[in-house]
N, C-alpha and C positions, 0 to 999 in steps of 0.2 A: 646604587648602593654606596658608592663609594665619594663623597665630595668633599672637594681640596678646602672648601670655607669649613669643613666639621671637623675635618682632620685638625687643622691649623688654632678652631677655637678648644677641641679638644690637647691639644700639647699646652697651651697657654693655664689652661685651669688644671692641666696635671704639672706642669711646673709652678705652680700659686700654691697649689695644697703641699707639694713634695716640699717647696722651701718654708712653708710653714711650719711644716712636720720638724723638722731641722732646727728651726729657728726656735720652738717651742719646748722640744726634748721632750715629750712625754715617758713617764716612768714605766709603762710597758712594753716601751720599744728600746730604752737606755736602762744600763744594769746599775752604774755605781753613784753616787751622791753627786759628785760633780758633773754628771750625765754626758761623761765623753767619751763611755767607751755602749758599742751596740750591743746586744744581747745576742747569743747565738741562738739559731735553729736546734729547737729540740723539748724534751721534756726530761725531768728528770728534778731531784732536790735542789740542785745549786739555782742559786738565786739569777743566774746571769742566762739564763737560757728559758726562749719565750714559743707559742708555738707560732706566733705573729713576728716574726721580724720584719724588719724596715723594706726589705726587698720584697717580701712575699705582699704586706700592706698596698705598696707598690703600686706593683703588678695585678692586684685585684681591684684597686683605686681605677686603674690607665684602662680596664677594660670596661667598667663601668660608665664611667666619664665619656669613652668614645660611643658606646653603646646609645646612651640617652642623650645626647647629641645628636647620632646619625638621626635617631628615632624623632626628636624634634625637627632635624632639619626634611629629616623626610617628609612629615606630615606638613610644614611649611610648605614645601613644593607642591603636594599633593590638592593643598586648599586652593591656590593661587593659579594651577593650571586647567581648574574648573571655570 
């Protein structure tokens, strides 16, 4: 279940997407014109609060990513030791 090559490709394409994220400022993750401040957790009228923040994207990205990795490298192992 667990291998150190999925682990390692999986950190590498969650750090590619996260500094993209960063690099690109998308206007649903950044609140103001200049795009340097984040939006807080929540819902409500003010424009500056998303129910997607940066962290929560994150975090739903990092398990994703590790998930269909393991699932390919799995199935790799699985063809090859036939």
């Amino acid at each position: 279940m667990f291998n150190k090559n999925s682990l390692y490709i999986s950190i590498c394409i969650y750090l590619i997407i996260a500094v993209s994220i960063l690099y690109y400022k998308p206007s649903f993750i950044f609140s103001d014109k200049g795009k340097k401040k984040l939006k807080t957790f929540g819902t409500g009228s003010k424009k500056n609060k998303s129910i997607f923040p940066l962290w929560f994207i994150l975090f739903i990205i990092g398990i994703f990513i590790y998930v269909f990795i393991s699932c390919v490298f799995s199935r790799n192992t699985d063809i090859t030791s036939i």
